[in-house]
MMTF fields as JSON, N, C-alpha, C and O atoms, coordinates in Angstrom:
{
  "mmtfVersion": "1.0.0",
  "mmtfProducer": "UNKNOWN",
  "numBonds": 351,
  "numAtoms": 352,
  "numGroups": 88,
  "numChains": 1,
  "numModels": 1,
  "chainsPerModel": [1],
  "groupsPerChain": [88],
  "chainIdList": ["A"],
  "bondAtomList": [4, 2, 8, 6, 12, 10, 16, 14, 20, 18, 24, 22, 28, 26, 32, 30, 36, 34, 40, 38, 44, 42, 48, 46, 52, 50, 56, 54, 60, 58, 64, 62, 68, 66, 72, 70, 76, 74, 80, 78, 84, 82, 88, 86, 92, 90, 96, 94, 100, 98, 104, 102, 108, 106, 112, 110, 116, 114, 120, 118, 124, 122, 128, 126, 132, 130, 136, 134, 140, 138, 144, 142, 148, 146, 152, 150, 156, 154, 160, 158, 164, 162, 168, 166, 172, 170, 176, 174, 180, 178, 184, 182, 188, 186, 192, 190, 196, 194, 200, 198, 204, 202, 208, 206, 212, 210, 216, 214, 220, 218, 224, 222, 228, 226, 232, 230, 236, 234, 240, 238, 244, 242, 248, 246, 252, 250, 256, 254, 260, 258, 264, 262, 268, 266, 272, 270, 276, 274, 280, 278, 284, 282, 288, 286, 292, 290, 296, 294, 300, 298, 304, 302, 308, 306, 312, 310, 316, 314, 320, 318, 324, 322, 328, 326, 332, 330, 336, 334, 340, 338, 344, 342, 348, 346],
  "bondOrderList": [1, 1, 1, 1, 1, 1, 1, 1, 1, 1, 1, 1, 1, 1, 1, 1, 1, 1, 1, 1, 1, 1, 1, 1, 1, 1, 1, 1, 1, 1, 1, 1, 1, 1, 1, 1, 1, 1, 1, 1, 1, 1, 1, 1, 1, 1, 1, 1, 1, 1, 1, 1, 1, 1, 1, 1, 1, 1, 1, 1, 1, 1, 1, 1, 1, 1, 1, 1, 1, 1, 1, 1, 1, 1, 1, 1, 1, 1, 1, 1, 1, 1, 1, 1, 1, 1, 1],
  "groupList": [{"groupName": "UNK", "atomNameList": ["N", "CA", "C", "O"], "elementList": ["N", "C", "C", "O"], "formalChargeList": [0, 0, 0, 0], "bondAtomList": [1, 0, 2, 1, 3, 2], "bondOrderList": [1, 1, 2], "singleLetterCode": "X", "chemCompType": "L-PEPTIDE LINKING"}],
  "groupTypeList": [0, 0, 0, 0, 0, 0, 0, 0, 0, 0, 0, 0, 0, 0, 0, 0, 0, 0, 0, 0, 0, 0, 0, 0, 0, 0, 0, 0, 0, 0, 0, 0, 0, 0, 0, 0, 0, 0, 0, 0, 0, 0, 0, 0, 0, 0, 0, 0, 0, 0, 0, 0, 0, 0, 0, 0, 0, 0, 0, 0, 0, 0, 0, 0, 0, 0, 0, 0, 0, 0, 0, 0, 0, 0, 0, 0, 0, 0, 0, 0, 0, 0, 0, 0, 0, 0, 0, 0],
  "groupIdList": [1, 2, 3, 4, 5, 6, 7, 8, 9, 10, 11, 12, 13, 14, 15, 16, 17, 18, 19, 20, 21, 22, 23, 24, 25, 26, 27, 28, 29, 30, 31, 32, 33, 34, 35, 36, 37, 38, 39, 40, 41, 42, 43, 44, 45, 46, 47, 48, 49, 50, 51, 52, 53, 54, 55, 56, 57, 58, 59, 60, 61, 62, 63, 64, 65, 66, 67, 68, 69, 70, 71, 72, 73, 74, 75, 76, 77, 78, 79, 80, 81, 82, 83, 84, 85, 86, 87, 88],
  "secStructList": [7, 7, 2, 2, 2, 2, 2, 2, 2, 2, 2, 2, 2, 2, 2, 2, 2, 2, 2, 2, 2, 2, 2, 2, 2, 6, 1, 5, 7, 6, 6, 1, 7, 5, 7, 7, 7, 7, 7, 7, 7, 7, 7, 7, 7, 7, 2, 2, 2, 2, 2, 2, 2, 2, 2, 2, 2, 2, 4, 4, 4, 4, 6, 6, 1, 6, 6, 2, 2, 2, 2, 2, 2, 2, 2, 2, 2, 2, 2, 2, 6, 7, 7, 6, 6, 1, 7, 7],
  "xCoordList": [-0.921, -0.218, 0.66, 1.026, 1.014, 1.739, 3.457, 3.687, 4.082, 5.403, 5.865, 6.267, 5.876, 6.042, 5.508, 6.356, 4.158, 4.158, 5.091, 5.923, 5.101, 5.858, 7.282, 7.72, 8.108, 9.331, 9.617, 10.64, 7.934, 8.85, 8.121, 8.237, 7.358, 7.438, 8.763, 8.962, 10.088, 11.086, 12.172, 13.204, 12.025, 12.961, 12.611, 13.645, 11.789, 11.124, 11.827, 12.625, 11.068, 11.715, 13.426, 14.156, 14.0, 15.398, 15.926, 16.514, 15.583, 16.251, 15.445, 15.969, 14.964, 14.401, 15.204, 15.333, 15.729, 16.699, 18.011, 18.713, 18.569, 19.438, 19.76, 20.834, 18.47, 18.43, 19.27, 20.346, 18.121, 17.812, 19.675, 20.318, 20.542, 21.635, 22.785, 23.86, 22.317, 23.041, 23.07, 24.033, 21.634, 21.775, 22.336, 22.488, 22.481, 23.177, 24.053, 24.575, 24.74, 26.496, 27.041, 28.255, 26.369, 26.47, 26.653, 27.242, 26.245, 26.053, 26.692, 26.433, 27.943, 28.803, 30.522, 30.607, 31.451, 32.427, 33.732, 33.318, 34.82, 35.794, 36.227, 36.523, 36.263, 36.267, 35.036, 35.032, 33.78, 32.643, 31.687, 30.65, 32.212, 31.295, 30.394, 30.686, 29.024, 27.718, 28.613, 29.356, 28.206, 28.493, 27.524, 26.415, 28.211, 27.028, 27.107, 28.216, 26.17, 26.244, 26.976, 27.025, 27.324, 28.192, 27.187, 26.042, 27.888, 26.831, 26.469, 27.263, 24.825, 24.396, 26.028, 26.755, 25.995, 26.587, 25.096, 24.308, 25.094, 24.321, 25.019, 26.232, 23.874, 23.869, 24.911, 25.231, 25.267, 25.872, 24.475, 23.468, 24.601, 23.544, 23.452, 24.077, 22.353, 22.033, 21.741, 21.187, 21.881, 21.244, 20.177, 19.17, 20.25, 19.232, 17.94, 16.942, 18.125, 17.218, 16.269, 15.047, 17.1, 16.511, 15.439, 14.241, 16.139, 15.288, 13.986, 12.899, 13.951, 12.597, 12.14, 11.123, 12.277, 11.331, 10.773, 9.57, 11.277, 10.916, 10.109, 9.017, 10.014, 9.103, 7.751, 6.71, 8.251, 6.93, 5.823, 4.648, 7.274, 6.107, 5.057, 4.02, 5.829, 4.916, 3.49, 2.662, 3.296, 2.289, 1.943, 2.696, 1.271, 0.861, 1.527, 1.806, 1.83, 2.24, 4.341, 5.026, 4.792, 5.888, 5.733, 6.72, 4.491, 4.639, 4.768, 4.84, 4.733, 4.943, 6.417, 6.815, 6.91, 7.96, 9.454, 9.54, 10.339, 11.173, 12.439, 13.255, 12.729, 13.988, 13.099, 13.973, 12.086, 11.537, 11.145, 10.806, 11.014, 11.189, 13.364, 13.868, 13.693, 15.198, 15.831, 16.599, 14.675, 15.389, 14.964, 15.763, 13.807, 13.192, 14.17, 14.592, 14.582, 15.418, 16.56, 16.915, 17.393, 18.321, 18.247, 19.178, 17.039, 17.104, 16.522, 16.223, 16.398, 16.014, 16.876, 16.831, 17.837, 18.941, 20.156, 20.706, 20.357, 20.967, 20.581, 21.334, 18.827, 18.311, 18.427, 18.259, 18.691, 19.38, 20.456, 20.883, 21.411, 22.384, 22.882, 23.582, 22.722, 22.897, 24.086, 24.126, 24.688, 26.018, 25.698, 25.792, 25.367, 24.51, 25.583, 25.271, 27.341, 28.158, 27.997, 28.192, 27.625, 27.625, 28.649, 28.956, 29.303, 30.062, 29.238, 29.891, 28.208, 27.448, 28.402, 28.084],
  "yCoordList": [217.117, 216.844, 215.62, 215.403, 214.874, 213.834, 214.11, 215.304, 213.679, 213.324, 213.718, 214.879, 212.855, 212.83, 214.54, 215.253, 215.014, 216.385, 217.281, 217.92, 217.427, 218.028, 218.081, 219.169, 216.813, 216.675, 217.509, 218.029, 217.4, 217.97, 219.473, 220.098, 219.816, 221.628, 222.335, 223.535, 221.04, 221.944, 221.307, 221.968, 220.341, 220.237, 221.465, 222.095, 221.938, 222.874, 224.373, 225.14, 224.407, 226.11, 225.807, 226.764, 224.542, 224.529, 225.239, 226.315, 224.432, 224.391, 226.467, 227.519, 226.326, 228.157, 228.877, 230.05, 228.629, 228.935, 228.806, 229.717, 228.099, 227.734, 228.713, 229.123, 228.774, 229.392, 230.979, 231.484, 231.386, 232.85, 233.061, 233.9, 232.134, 232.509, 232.324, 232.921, 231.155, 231.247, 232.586, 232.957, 233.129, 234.129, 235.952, 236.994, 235.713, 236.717, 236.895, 237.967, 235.434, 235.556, 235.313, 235.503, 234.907, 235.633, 237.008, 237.341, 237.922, 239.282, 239.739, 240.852, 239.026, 239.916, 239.407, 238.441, 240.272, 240.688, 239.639, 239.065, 239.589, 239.104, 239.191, 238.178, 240.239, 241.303, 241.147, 241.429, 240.573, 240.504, 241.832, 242.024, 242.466, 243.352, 243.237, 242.619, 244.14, 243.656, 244.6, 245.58, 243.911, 244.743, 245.686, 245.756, 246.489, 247.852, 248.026, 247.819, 248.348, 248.151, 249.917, 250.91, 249.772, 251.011, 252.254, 252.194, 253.289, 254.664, 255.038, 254.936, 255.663, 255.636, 257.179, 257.925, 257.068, 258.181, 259.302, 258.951, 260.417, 261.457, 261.43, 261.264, 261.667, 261.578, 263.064, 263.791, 263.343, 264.301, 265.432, 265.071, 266.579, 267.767, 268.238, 269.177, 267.283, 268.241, 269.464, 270.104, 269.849, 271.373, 271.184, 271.882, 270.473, 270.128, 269.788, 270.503, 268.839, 268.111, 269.557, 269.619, 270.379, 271.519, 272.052, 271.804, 272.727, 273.364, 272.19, 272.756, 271.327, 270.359, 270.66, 271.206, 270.696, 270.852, 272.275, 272.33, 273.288, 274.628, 274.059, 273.846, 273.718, 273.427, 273.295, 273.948, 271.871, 271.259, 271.882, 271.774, 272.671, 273.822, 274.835, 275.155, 275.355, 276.125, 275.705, 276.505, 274.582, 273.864, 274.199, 273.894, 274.554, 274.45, 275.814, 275.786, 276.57, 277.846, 277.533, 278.394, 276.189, 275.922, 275.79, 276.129, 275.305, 274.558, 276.33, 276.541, 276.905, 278.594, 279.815, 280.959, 278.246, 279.794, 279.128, 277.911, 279.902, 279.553, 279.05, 278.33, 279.229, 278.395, 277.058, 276.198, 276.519, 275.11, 274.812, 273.629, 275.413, 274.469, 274.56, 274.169, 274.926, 274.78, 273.095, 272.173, 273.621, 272.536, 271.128, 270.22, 271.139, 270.043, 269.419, 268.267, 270.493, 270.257, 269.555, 268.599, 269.92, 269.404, 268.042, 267.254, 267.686, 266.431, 265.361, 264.221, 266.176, 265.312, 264.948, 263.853, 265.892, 265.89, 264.481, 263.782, 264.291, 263.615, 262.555, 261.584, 262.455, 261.163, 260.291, 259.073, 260.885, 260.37, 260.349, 259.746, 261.346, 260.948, 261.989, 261.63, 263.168, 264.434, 265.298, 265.497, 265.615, 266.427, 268.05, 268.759, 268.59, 269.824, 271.307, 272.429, 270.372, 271.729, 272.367, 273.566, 271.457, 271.855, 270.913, 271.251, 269.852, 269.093, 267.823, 266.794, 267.643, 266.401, 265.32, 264.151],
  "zCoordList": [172.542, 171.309, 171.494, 172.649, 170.644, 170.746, 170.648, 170.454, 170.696, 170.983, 169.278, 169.201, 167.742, 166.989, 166.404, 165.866, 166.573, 166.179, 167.063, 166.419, 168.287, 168.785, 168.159, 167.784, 168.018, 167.309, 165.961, 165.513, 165.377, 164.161, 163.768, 162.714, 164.94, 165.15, 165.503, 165.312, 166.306, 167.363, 165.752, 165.642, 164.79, 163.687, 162.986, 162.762, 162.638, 161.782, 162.352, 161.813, 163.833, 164.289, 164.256, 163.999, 164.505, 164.506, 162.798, 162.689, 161.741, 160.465, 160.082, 159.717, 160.206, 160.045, 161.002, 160.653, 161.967, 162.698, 162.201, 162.64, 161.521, 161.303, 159.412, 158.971, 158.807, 157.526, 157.946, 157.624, 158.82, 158.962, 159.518, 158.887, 160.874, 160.859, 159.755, 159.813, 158.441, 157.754, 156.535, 155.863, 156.547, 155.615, 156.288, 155.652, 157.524, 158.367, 158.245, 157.941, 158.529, 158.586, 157.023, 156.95, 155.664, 154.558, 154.357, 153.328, 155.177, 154.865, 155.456, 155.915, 155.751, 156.755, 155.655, 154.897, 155.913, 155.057, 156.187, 157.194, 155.888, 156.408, 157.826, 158.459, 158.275, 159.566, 160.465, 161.664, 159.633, 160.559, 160.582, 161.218, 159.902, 159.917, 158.533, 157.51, 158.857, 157.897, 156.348, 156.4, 155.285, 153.916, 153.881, 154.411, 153.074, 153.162, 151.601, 151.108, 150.829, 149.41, 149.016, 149.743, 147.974, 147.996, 147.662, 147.214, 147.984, 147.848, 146.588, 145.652, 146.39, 145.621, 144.632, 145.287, 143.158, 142.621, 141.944, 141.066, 142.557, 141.679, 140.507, 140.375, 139.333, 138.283, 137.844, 138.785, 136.791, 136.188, 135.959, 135.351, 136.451, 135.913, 134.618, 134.126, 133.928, 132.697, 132.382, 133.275, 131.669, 131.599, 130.617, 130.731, 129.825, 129.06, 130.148, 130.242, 130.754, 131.56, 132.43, 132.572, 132.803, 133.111, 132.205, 132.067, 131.737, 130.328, 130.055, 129.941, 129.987, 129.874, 130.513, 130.087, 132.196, 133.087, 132.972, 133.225, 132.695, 132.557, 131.373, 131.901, 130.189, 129.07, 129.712, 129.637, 130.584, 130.782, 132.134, 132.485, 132.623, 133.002, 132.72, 133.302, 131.326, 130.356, 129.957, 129.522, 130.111, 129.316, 127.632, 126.707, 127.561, 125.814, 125.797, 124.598, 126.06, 125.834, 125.251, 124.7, 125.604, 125.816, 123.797, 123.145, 123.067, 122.056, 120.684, 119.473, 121.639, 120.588, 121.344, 121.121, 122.633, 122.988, 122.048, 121.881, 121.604, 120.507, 121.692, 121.117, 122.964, 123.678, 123.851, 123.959, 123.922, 123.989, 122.769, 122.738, 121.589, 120.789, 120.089, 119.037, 120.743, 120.24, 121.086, 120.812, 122.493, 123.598, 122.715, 122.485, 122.355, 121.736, 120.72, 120.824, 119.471, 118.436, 118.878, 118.188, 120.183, 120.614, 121.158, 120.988, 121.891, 121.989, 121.338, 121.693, 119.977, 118.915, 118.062, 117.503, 117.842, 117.663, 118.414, 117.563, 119.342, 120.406, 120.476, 120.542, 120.478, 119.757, 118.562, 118.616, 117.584, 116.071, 115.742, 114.757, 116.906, 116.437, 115.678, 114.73, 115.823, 114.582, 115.187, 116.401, 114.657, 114.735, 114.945, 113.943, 116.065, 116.189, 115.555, 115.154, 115.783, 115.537, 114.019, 113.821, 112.975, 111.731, 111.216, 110.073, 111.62, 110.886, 110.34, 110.509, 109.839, 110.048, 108.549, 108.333]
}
């Protein structure tokens, strides 16, 4: 190999060298230590969300039992926007 390719295989591994430590020491916080992105939050437990899954366990049998079609009403309800207490 010649002199001139050689040069600019060792510019090349240098500046990729040089990327990879600049995006390292980006990822590190004041103190030096790495950031850690913050912890995921679990969601709030529906109870609704339950009751669906029990629906959609039923399969077609879910479309004649009267607590899945109430569950349905309710989140059809919640979907439009409907006032379920009776104050609409």
């Amino acid at each position: 190999m010649e002199g001139s390719v050689l040069a600019r295989i060792a510019a090349i591994v240098f500046v990729a060298i040089a990327i990879t430590a600049a995006l390292v020491e980006r990822g590190r916080d004041e103190a030096g230590q790495a950031v850690r992105p913050a912890p995921l939050v679990a969601p709030e437990v529906d109870p609704l969300r339950a009751a669906h899954r029990r629906c959609q366990e039923l399969g077609e049998a879910a479309a004649s039992d009267p607590d899945c079609l109430a569950v349905w009403a309710e989140t059809r309800d919640r979907f439009l926007g409907r006032d379920r207490t009776g104050g609409e």
